[in-house]
Backbone as JSON, one array per atom type, in Angstrom:
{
  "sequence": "XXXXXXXXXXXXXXXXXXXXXXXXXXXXXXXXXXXXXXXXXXXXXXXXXXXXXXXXXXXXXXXXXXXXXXXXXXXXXXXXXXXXXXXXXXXXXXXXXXXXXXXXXXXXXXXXXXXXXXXXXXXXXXXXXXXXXXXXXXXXXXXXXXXXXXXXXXXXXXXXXXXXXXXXXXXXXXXXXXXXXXXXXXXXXXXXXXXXXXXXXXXXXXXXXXXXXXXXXXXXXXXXXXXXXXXXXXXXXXXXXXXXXXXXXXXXXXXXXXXXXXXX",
  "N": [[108.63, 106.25, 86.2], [110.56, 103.17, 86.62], [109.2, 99.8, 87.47], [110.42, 97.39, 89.0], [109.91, 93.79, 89.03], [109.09, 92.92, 92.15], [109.53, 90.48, 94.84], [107.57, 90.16, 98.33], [106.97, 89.7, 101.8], [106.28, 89.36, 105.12], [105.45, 91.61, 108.1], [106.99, 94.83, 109.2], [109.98, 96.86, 110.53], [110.83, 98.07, 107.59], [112.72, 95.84, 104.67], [115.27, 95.97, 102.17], [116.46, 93.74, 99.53], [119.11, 93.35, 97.54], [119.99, 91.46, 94.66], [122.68, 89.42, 93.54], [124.67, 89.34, 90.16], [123.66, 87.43, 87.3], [121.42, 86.05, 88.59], [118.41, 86.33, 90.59], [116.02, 87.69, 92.3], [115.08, 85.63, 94.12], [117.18, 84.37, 95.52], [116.68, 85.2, 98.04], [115.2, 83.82, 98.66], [115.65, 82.06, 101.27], [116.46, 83.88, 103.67], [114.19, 86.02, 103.45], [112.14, 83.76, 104.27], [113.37, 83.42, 107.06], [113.59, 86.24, 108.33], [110.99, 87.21, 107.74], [109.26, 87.28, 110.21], [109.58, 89.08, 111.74], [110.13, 91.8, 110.36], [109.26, 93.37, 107.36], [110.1, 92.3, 104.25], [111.47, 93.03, 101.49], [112.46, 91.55, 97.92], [113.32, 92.38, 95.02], [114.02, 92.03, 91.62], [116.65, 92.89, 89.36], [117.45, 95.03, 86.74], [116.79, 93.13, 83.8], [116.91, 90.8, 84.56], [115.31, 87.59, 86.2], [111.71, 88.43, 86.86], [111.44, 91.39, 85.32], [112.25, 93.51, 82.95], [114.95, 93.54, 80.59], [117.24, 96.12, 80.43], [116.7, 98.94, 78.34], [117.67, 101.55, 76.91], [120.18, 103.02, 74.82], [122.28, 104.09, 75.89], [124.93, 103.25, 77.87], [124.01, 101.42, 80.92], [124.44, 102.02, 84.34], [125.7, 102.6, 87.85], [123.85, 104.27, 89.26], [121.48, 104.14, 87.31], [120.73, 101.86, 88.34], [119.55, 102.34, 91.1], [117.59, 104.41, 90.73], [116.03, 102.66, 89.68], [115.41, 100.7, 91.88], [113.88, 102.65, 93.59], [111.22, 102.72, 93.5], [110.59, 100.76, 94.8], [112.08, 100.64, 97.43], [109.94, 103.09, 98.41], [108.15, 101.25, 99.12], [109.16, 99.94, 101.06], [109.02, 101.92, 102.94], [110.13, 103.66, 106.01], [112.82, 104.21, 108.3], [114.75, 102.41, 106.51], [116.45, 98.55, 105.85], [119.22, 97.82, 103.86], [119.5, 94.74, 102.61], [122.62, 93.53, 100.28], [124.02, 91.59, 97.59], [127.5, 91.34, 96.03], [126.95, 92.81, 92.8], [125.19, 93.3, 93.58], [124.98, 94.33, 95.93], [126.76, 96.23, 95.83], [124.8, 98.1, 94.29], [122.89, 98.24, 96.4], [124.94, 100.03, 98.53], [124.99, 102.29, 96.77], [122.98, 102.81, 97.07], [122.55, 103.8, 99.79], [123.74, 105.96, 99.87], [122.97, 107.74, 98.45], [120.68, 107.96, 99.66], [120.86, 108.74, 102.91], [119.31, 110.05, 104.68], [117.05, 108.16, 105.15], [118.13, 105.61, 105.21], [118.24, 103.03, 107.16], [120.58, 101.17, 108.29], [123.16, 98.91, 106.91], [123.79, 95.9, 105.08], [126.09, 94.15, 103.73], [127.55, 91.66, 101.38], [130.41, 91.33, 100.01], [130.28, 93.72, 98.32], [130.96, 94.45, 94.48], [132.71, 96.78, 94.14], [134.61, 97.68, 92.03], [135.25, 100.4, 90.9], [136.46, 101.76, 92.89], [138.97, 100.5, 93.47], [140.42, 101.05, 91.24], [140.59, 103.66, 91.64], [142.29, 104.05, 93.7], [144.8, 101.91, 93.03], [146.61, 102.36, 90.34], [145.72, 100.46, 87.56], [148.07, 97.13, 86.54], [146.28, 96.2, 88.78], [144.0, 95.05, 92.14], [141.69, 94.05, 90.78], [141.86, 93.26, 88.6], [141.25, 90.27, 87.4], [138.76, 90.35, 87.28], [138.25, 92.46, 85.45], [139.47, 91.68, 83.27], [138.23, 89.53, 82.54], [135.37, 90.79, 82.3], [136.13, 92.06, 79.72], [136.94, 90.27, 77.81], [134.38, 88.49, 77.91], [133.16, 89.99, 77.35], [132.79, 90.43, 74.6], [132.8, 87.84, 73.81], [129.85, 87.34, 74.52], [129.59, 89.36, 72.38], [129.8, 88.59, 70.05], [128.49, 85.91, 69.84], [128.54, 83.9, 71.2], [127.56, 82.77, 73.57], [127.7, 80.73, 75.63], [130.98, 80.74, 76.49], [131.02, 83.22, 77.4], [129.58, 83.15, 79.7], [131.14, 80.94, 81.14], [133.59, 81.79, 81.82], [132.66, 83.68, 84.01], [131.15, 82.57, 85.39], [133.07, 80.9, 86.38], [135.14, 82.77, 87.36], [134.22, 83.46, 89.4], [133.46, 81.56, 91.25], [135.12, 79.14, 90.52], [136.84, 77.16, 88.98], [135.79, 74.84, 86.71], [133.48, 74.97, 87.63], [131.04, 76.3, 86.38], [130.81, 74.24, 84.35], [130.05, 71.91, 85.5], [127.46, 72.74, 86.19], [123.84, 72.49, 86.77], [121.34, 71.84, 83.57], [119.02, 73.47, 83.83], [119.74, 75.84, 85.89], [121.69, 76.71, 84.0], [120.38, 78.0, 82.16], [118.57, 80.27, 82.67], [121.05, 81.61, 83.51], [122.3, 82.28, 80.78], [120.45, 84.0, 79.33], [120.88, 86.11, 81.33], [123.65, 86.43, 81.18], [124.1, 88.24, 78.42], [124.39, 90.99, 79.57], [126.72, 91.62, 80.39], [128.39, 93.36, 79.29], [127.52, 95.65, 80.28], [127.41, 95.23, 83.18], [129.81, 95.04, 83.66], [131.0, 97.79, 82.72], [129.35, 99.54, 84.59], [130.66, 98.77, 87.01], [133.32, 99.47, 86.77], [133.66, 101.72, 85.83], [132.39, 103.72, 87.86], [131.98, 107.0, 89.02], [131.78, 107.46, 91.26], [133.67, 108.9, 93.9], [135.99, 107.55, 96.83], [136.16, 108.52, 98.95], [133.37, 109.7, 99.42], [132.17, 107.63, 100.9], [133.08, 107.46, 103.44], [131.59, 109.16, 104.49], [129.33, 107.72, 104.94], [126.99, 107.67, 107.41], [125.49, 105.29, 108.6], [125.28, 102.02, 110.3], [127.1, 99.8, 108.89], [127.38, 96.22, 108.07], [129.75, 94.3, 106.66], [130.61, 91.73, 104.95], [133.0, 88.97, 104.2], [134.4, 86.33, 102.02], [136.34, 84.35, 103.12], [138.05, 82.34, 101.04], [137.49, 84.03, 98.76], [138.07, 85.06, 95.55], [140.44, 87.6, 93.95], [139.72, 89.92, 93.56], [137.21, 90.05, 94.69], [138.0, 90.87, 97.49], [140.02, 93.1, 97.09], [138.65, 94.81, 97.11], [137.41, 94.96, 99.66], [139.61, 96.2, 100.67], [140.08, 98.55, 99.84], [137.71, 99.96, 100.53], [136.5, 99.3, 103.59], [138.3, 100.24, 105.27], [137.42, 103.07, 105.13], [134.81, 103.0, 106.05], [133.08, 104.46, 108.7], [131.52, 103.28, 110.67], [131.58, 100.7, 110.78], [131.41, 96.52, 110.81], [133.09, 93.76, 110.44], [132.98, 90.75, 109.03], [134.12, 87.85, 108.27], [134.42, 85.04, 106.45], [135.4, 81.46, 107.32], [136.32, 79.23, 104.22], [134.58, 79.79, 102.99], [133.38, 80.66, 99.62], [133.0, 83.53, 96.84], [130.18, 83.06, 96.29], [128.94, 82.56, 98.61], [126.4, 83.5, 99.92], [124.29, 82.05, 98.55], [125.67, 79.83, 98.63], [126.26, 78.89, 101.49], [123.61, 79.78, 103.46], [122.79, 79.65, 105.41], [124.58, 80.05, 107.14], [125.5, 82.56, 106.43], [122.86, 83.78, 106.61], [122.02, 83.88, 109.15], [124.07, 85.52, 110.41], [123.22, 87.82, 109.06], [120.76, 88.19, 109.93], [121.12, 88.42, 113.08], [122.89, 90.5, 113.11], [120.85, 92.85, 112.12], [118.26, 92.23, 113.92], [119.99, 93.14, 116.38], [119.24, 96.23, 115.58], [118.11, 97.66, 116.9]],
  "CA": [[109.45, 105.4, 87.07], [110.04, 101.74, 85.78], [108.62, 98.73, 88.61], [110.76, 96.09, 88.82], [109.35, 92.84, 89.84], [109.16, 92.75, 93.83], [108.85, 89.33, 96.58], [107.21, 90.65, 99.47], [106.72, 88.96, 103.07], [106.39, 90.07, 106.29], [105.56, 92.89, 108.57], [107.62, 95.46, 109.61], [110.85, 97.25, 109.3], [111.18, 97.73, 105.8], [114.63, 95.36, 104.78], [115.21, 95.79, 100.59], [117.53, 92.64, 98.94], [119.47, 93.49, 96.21], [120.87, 90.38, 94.51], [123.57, 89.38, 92.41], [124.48, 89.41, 88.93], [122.9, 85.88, 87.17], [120.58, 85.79, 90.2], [117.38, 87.11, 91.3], [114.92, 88.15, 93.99], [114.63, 84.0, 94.18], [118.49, 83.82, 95.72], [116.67, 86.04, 99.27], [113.93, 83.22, 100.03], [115.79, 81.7, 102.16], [116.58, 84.96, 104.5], [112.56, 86.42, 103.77], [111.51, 83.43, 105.34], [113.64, 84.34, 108.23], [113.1, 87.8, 108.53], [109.96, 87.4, 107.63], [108.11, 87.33, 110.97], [109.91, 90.39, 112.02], [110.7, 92.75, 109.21], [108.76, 93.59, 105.89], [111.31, 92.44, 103.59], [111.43, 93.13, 99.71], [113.65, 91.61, 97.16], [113.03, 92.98, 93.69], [114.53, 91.65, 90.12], [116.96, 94.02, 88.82], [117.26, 94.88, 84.78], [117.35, 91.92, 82.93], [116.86, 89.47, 85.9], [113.56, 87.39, 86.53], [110.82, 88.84, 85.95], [112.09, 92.79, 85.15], [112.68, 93.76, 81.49], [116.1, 94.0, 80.47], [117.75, 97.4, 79.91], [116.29, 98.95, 76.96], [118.14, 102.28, 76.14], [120.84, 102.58, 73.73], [122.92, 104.12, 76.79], [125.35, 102.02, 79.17], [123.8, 101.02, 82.27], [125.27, 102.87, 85.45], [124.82, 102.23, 88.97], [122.94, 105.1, 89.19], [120.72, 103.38, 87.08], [119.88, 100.76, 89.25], [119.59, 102.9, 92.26], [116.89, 104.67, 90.76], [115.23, 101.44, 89.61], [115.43, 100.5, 93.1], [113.24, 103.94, 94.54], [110.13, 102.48, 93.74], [110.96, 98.89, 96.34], [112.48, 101.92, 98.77], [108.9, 103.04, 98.8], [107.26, 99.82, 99.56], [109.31, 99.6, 102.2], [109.03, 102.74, 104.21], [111.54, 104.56, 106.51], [113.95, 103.71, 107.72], [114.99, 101.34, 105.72], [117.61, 98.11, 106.1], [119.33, 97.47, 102.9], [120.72, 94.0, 102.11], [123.43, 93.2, 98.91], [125.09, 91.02, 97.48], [128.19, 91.26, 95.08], [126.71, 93.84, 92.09], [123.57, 93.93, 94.37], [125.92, 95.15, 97.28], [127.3, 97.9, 95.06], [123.9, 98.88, 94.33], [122.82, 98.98, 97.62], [125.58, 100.86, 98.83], [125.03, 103.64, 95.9], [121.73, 103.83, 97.63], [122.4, 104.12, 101.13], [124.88, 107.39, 99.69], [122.22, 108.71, 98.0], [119.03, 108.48, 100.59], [121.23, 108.53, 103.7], [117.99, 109.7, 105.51], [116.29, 107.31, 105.17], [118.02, 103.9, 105.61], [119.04, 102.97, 109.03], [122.1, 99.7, 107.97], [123.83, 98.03, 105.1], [124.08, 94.66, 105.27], [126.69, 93.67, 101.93], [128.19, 90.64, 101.2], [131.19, 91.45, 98.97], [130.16, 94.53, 96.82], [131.86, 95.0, 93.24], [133.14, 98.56, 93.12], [136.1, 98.17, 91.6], [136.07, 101.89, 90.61], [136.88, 101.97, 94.09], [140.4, 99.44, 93.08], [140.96, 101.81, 90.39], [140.8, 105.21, 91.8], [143.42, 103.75, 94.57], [145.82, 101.55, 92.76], [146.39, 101.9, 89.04], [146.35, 99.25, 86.74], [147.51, 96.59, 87.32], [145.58, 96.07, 90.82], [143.62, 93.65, 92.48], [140.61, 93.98, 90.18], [142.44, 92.73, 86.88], [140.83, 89.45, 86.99], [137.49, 91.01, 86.75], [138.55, 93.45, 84.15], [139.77, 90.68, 82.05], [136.27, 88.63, 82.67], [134.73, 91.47, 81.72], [136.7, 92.63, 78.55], [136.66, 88.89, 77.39], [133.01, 88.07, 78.11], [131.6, 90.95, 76.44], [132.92, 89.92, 73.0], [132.23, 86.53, 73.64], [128.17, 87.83, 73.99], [129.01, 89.91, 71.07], [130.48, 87.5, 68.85], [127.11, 85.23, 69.84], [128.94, 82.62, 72.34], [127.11, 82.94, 75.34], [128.58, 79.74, 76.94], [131.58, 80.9, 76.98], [131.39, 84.55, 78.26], [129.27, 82.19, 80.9], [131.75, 80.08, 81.76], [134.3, 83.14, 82.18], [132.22, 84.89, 84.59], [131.02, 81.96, 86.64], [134.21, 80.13, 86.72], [135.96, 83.25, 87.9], [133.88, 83.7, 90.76], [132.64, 80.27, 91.89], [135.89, 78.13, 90.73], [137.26, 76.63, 87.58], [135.08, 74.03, 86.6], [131.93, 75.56, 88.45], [130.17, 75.99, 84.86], [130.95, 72.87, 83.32], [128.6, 71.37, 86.14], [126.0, 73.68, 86.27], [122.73, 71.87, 85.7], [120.95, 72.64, 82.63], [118.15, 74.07, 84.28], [119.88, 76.78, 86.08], [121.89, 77.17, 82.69], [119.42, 78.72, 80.69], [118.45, 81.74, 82.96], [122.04, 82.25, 83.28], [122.61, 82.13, 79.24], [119.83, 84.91, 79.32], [121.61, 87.2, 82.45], [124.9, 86.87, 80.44], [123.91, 89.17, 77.92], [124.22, 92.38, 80.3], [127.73, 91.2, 81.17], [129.74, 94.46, 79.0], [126.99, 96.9, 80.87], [127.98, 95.26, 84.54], [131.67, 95.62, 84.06], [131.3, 98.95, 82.71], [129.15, 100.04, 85.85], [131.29, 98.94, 88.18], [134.43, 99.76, 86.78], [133.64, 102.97, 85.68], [131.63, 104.54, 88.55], [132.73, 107.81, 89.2], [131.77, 107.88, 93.32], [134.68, 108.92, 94.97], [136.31, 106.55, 97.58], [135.96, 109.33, 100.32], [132.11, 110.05, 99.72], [131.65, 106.6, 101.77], [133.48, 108.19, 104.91], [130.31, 110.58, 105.15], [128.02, 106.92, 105.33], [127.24, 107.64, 108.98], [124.55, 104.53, 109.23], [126.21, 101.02, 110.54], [127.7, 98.63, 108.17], [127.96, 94.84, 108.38], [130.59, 93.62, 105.28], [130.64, 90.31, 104.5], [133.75, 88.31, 103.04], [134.51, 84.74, 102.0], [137.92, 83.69, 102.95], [138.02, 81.92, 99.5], [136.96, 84.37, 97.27], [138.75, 85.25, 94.57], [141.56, 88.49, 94.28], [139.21, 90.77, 92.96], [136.31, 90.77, 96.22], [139.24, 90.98, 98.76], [140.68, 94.2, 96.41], [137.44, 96.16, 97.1], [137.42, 95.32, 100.87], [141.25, 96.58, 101.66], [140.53, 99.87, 99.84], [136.15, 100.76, 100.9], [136.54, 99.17, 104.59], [138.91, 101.36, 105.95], [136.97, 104.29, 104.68], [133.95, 103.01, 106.25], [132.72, 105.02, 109.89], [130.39, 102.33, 111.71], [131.48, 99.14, 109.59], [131.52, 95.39, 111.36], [133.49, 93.0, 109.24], [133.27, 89.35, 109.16], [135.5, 86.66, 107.24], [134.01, 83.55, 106.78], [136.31, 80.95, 106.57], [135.98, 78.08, 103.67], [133.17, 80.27, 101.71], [133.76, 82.09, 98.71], [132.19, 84.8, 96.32], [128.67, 83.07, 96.25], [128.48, 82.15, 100.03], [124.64, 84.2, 100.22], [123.69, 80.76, 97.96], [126.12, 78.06, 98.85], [126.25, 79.12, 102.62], [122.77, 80.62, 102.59], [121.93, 79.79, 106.58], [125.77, 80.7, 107.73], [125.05, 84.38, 106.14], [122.01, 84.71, 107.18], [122.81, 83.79, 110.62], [124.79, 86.82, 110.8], [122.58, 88.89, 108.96], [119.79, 88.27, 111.2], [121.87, 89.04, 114.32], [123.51, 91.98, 112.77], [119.54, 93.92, 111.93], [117.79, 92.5, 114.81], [120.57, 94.11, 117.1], [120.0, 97.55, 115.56], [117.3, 98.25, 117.69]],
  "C": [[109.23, 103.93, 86.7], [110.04, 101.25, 87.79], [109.5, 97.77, 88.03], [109.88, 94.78, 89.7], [109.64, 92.47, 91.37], [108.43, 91.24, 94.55], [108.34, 90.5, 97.6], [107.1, 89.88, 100.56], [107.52, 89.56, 104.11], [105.61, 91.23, 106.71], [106.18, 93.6, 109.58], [108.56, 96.08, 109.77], [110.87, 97.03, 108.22], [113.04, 97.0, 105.59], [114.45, 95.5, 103.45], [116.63, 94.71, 100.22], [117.29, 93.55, 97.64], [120.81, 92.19, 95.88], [121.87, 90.62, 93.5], [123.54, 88.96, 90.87], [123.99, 87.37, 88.8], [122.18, 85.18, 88.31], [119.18, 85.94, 89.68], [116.81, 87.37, 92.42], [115.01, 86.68, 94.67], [115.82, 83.83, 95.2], [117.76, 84.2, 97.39], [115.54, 84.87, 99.6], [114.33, 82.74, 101.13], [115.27, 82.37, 103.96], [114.96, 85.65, 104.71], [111.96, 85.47, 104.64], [112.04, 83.23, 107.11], [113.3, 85.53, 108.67], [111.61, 88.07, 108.63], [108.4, 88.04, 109.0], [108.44, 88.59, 111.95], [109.94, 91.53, 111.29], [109.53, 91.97, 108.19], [109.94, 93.46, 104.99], [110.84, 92.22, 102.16], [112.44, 92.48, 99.01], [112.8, 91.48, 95.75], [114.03, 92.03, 92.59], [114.99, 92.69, 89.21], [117.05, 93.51, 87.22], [117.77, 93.39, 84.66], [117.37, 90.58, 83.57], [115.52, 89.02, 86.56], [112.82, 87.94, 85.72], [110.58, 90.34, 85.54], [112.63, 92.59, 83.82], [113.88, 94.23, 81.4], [116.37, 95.5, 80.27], [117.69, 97.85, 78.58], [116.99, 100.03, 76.27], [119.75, 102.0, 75.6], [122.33, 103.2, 74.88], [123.48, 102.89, 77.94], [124.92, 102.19, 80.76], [124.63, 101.68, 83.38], [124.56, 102.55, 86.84], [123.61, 103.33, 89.64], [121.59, 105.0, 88.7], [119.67, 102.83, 87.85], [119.77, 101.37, 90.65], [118.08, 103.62, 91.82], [115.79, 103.44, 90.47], [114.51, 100.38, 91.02], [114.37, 101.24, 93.8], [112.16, 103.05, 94.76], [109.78, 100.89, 95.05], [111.31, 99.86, 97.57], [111.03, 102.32, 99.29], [108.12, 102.68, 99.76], [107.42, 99.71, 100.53], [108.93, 100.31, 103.21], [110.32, 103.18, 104.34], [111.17, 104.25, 107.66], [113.81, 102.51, 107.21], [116.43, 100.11, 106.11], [117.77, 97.56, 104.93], [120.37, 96.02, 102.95], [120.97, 93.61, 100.47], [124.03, 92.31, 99.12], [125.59, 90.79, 96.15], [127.58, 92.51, 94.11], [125.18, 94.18, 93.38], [123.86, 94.64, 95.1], [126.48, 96.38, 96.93], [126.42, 98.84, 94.93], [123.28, 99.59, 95.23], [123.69, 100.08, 98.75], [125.49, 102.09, 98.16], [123.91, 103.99, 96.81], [121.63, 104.59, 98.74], [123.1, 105.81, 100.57], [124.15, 108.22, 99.56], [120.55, 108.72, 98.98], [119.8, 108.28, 101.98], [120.22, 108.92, 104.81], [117.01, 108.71, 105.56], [116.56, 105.68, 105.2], [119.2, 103.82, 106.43], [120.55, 101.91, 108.93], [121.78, 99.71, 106.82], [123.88, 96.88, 105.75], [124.6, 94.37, 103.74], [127.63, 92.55, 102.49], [128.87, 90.78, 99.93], [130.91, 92.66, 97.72], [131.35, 94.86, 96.09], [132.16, 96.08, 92.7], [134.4, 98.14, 93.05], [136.24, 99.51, 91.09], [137.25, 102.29, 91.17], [138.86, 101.51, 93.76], [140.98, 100.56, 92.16], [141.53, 103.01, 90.43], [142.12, 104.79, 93.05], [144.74, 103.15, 94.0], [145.69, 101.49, 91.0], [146.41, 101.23, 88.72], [147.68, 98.87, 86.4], [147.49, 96.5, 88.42], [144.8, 94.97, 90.75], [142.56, 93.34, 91.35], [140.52, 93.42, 88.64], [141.64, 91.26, 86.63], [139.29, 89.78, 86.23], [137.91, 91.79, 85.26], [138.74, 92.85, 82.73], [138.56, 89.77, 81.69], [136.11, 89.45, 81.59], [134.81, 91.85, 79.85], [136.08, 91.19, 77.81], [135.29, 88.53, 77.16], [132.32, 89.06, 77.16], [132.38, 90.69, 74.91], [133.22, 89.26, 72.96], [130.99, 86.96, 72.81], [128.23, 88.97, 72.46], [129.3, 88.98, 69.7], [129.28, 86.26, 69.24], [127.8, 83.86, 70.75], [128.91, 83.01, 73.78], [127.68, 81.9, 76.36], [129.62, 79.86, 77.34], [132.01, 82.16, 77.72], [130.75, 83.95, 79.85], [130.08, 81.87, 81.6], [132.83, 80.79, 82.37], [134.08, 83.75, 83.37], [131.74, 83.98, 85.62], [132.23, 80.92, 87.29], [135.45, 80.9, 87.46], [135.53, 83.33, 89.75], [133.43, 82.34, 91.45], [134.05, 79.3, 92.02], [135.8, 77.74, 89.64], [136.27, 75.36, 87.91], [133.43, 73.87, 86.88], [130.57, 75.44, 87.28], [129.95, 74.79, 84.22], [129.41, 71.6, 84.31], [127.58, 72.1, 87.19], [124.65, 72.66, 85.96], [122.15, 72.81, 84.95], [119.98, 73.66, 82.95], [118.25, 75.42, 85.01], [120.87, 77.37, 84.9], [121.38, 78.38, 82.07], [119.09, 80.17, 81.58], [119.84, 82.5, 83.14], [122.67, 83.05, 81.63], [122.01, 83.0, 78.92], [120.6, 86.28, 79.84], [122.9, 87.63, 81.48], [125.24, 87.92, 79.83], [124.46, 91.0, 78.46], [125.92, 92.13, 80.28], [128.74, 92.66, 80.82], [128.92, 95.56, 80.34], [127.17, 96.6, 82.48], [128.73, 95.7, 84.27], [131.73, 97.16, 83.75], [130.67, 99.84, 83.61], [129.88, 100.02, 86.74], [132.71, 98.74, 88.13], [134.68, 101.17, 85.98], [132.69, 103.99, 86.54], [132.52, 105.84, 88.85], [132.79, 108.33, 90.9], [133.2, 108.07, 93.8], [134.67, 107.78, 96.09], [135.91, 107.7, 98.81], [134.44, 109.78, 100.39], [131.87, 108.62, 100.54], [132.35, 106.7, 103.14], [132.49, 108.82, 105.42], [128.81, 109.39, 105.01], [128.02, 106.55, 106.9], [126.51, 105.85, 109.55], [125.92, 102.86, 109.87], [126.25, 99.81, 109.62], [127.63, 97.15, 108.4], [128.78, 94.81, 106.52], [131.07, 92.44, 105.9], [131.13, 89.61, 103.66], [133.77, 87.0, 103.52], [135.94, 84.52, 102.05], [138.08, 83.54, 101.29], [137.63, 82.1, 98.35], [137.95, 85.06, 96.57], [139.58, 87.26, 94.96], [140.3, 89.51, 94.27], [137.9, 91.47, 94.54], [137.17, 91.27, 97.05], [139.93, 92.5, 98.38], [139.83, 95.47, 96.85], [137.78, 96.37, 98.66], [138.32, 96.18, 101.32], [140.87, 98.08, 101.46], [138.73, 100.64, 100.75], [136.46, 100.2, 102.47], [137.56, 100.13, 105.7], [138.48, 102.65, 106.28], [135.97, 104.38, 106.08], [133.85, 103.04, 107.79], [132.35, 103.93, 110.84], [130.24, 100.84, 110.64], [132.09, 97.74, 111.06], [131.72, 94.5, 110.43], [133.04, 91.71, 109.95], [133.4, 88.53, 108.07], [135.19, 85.66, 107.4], [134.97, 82.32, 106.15], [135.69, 79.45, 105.81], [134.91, 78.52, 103.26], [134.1, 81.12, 100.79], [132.78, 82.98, 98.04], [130.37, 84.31, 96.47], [128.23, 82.83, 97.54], [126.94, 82.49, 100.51], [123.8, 82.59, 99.99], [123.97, 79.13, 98.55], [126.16, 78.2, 100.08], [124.97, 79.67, 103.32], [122.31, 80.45, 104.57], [123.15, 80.19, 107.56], [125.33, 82.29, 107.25], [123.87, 84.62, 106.21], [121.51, 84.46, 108.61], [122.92, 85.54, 110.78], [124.21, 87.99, 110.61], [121.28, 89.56, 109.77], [120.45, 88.52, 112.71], [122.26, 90.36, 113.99], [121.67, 93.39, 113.16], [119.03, 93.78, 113.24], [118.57, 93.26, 116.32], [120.58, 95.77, 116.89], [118.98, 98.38, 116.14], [115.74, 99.51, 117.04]]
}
């Protein structure tokens, strides 16, 4: 079983963060030191992020993958468990809740990226084409050796044209690293094979978490997985978009802290 690098703080309920792509565990201090004096909360460093060794086999990455990469932080935490995501983290955590549904009590996601989900509902083209085109694009950028611009692709779709260009250098460079993975995201989460109706049979309670102002592609996932979803509580924040966890970081976790400590 590989260990990814785990934050820890706190005691009590176990909560597990799973962050987003060009992230890490680093994006949840805010929320740990909230949670903290209630809840045992974990946030780990998935492949290739922080301090976690990139993805080493010669096989493409799958969310399945990172779900098992995940068990050993599931652990740590105990049972039940409250999982928060966000964006690929939110996908992940949602694969998990599917697959240990005994054992973790909420979701808490902010925008997860299944576009399978987009796919298996509306053929191409659908909402998810911007992504798709990222994706396609970006990964033979990184193979053709121009990391700045599969970069600039991938944070300019989701953040806002120009978003890259003033990046400081300093968060640059771990991005210019993350990039790399960029064909083995898109092909996780646009080739998952989960059915849209196995998330009808996630009995636990939901919070989903959108940004008014995020781009076609988050908004594509919600219309078709929220409907599905049994015991789901939406909320629409207006004047945030796809990164809101970061650039909004005490508005969402506001909510997230109301949402868990209500679940009794």
């Amino acid at each position: 079983m590989n260990m990814p690098f785990v934050r820890e703080q706190g005691v009590g309920p176990g909560v597990v963060c799973f962050h987003s792509n060009c992230s890490s565990s680093g994006q949840f201090k805010e929320l740990m030191d909230t949670l903290g004096s209630h809840f045992h909360v974990l946030a780990f460093d998935a492949y290739g992020a922080g301090k976690t060794p990139a993805w080493s086999r010669s096989t493409y990455l799958s969310l399945s993958d990172e779900v098992a990469l995940a068990e050993a932080v599931m652990l740590q935490a105990g049972e039940p468990v409250i999982l928060v995501g966000h964006s690929y983290g939110a996908a992940v955590a949602l694969m998990m809740a599917l697959a240990n549904p005994a054992r973790v009590q909420a979701v808490v996601v902010y925008e997860p990226t299944l576009f399978s989900l987009v796919n298996q509902v509306h053929a191409a083209p659908n909402g998810a084409d911007a992504m798709r085109v990222v994706w396609k694009a970006g990964a033979q950028a990184v193979e053709d050796g121009d990391l700045d611009a599969a970069a600039r692709m991938f944070i300019d779709l989701w953040s806002g044209e120009g978003t890259w260009e003033n990046t400081p250098p300093r968060h640059k460079e771990a991005i210019l690293v993350a990039i790399r993975d960029m064909d083995r995201w898109g092909s996780a989460l646009h080739n998952d094979p989960t059915p849209l109706s196995a998330f009808a049979e996630l009995a636990c309670p939901v919070l989903y978490m959108i940004g008014k102002d995020s781009p076609l592609p988050a908004h594509a996932v919600a219309d078709v997985l929220v409907p599905v979803l049994p015991r789901v509580q939406v909320i629409e924040f207006e004047g945030i978009g796809h990164m809101g966890p970061i650039t909004h970081a005490a508005q969402i976790n506001a909510a997230i802290v109301s949402f868990v400590t209500r679940l009794g």
